[in-house]
C-alpha positions in Angstrom: 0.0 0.0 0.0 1.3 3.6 -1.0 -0.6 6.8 0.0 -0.5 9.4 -2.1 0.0 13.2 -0.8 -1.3 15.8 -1.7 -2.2 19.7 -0.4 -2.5 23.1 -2.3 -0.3 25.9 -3.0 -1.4 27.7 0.3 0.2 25.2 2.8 4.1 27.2 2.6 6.2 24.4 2.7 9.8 24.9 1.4 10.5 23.2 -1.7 13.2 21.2 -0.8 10.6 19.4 1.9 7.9 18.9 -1.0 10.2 17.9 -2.8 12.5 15.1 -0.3 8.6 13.7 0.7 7.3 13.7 -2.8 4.5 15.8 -1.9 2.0 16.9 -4.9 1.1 20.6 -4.5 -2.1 21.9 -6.3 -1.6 25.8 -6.9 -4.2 28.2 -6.6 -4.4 31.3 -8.7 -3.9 34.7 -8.3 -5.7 37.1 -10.6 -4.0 40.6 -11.2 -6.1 42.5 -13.7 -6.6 40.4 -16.8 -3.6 38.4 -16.1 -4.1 35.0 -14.0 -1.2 33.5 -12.7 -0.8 30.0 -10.8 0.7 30.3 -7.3 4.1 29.5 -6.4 4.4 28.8 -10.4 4.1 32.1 -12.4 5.0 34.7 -10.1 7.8 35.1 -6.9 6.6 36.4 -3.6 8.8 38.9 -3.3 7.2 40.4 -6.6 3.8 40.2 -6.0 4.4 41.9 -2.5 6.6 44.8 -3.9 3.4 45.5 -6.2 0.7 44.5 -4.5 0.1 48.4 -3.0 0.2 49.9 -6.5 -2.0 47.5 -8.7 -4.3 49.8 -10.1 -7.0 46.8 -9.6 -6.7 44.8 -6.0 -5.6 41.0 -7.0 -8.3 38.2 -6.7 -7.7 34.8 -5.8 -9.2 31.6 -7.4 -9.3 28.1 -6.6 -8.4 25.5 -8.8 -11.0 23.5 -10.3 -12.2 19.7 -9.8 -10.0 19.2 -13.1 -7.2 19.8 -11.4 -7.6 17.5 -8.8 -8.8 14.2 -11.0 -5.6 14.9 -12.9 -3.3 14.8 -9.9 -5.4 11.5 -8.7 -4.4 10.1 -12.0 -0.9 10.9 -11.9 -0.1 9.5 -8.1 -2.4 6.3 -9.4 0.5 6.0 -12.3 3.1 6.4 -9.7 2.1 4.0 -8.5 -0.2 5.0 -5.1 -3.2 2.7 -3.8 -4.5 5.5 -1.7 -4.4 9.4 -1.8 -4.8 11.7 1.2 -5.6 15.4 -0.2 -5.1 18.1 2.6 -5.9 21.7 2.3 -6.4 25.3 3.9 -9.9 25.6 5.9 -13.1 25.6 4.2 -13.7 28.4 6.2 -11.4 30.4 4.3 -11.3 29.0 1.1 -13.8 26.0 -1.4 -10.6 24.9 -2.1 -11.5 21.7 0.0 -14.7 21.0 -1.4 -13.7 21.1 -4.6 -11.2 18.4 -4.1 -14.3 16.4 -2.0 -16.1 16.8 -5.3 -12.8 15.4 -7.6 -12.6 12.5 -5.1 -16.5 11.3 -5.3 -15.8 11.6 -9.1 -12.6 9.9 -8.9 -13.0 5.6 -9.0 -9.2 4.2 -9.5 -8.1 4.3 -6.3 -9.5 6.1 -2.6 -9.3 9.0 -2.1 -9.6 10.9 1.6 -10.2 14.5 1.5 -9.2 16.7 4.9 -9.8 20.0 5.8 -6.7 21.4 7.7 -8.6 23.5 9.5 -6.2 26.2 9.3 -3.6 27.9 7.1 0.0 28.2 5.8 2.2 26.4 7.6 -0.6 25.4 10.3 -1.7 23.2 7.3 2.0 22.8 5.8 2.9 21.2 9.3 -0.6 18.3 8.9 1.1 18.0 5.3 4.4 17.2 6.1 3.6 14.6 9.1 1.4 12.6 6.5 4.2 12.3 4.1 6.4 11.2 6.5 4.1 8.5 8.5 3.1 7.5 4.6 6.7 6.9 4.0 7.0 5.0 7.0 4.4 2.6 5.8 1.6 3.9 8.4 -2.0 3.2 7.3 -4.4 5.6 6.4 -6.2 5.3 9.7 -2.9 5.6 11.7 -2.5 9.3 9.8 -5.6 10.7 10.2 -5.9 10.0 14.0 -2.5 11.6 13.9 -3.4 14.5 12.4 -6.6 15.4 14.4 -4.1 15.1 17.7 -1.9 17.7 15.3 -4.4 20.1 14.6 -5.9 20.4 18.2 -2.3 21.6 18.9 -1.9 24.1 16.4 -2.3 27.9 16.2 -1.7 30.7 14.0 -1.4 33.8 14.3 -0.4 37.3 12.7 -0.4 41.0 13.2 -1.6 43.2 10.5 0.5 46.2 9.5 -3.0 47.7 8.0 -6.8 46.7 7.6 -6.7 48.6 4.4 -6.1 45.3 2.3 -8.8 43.2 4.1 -11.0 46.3 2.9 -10.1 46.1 -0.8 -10.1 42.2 -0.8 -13.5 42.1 0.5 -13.1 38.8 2.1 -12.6 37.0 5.1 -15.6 38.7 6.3 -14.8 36.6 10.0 -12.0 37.7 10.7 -12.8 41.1 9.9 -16.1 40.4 12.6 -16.3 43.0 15.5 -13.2 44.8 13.9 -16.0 47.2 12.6 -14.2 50.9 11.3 -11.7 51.2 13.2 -8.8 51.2 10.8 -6.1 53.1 13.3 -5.8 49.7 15.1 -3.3 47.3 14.2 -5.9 44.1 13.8 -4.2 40.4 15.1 -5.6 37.4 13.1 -6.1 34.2 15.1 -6.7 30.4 13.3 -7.4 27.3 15.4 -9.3 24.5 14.6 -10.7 25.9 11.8 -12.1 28.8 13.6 -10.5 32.8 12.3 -10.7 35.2 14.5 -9.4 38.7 15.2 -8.2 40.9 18.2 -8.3 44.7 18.5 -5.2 46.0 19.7 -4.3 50.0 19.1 -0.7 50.1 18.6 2.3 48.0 17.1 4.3 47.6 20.3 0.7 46.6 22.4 -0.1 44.0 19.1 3.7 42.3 19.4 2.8 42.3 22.8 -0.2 39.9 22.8 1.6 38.1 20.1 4.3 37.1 23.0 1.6 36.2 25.2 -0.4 33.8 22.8 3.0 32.4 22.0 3.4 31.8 26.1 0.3 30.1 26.9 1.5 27.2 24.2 4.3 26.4 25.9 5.7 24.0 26.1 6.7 23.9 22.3 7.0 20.8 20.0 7.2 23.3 16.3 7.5 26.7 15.5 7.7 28.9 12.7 8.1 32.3 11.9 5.6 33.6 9.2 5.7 37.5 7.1 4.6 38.5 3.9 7.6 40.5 2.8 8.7 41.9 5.9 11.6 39.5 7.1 13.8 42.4 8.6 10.4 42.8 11.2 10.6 39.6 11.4 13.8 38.9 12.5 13.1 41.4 15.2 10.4 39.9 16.6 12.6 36.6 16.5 14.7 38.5 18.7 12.3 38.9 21.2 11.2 35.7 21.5 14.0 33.1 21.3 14.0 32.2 24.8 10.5 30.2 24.3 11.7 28.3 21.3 12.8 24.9 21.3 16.5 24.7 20.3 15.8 23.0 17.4 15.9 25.1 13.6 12.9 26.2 12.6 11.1 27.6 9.2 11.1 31.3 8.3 8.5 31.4 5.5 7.4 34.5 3.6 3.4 33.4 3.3 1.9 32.7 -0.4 0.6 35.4 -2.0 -2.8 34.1 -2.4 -3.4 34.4 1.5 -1.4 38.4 1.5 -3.5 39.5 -1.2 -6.2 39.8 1.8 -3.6 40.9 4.8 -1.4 43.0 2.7 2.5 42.9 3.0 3.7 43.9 6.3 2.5 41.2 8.4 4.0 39.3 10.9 3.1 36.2 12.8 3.9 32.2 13.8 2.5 29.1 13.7 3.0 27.0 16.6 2.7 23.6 18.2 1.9 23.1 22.0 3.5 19.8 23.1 0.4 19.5 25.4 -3.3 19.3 24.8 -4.7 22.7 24.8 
């Protein structure tokens, strides 16, 4: 028996570990006037962030369609897989999941389990990268899965904004925008867990870094960290700074977060996903 892996373009691994675990990655799109590019294929991070406050027309995002998925299926059945597990960002952000629920009812040659992450980036990157690893290993498809719900209740993400403005123009994530009403002096704080966004008012930068430390404390002890920002490493770093003493020793990621997700929070951003060795 070989499972199959496969997630979207959203989950920020680094290539080298999609790559090592033979991970299939389905991109999204990104949609910049009448130009429609495929994420983390047609256009670099650091480009779409240096532009993204002067498009004349805000970027859209798009989800790939069931097509997509059945031809995936078909080329990890030819690989040689028995069974495919297809992970993605939370429904509650994105279709992105359904439509792959929809390409595996469709989809006969071999089974297919769909899950929803129930989170993003890296908080679904992480869920990816333990199933490639326990698939490698030989584990079944039951021994993954029960792994991955113990995963998930574990995990948290979060980032400070460095504006609301690009919430406003993207018109979505509606949640985690939820009781942030007009106030666009703040400096909002997005939240993820368990497929839940939500969002905390805080007035200043230093007050928002702040609460980010104290999130990151009532998760200790930690099992994984990383360090997320769309384009701002050098604020990143700093932040780093601040917080080494509650990481574990081990090296972590540093990920600059997929476009399709900062074409809603804007660049400027700064955050971490993290994993509580204890139930929390």
């Amino acid at each position: 028996m070989t499972i199959g892996i496969v997630t979207d373009s959203t989950c920020d691994l680094p290539q080298e570990i999609i790559q090592a675990l033979g991970i299939t990655v389905v991109p999204l799109f990104i949609n910049i006037g009448d130009k429609g590019y495929l994420d983390g294929v047609d256009i670099s991070r650091t480009e779409f962030y240096t532009n993204l406050p002067k498009y004349s027309t805000h970027p859209t995002t798009g989800t790939p369609g069931t097509d997509a998925f059945l031809n995936t299926f078909k080329a990890l059945v030819a690989r040689g897989c028995t069974e495919i597990l297809s992970i993605h960002i939370s429904k509650s952000l994105s279709a992105t999941v359904d439509i792959a629920r929809t390409a595996a009812e469709e989809f006969r040659e071999v089974p297919v389990t769909v899950r929803d992450s129930g989170q993003l980036s890296l908080g679904t990157g992480f869920q990816v990268e333990v199933a490639a690893r326990m698939a490698s290993a030989g584990k079944s498809m039951a021994e993954i899965l029960q792994a991955l719900e113990d995963l998930m209740s574990r995990t948290f993400v979060t980032a400070r904004l460095d504006t609301l403005e690009f919430l406003r123009r993207s018109g979505r994530m509606n949640r985690f925008m939820a009781g942030l009403g007009s106030l666009l002096q703040i400096k909002p704080i997005l939240t993820m867990r368990n497929g839940h966004p939500d969002s905390v008012r805080v007035r200043t930068a230093a007050r928002a870094e702040a609460r980010l430390v104290e999130m990151l404390e009532s998760f200790l002890p930690i099992e994984q960290f990383a360090l997320l920002h769309t384009n701002a490493a050098r604020e990143a770093d700093a932040f780093l700074k601040r917080i080494a003493r509650l990481l574990p020793a081990e090296q972590f990621h540093s990920m600059d977060i997929t476009p399709v997700i900062g074409a809603h929070i804007g660049p400027g951003a700064v955050g971490y996903v993290v994993i509580s060795k204890n139930p929390v």
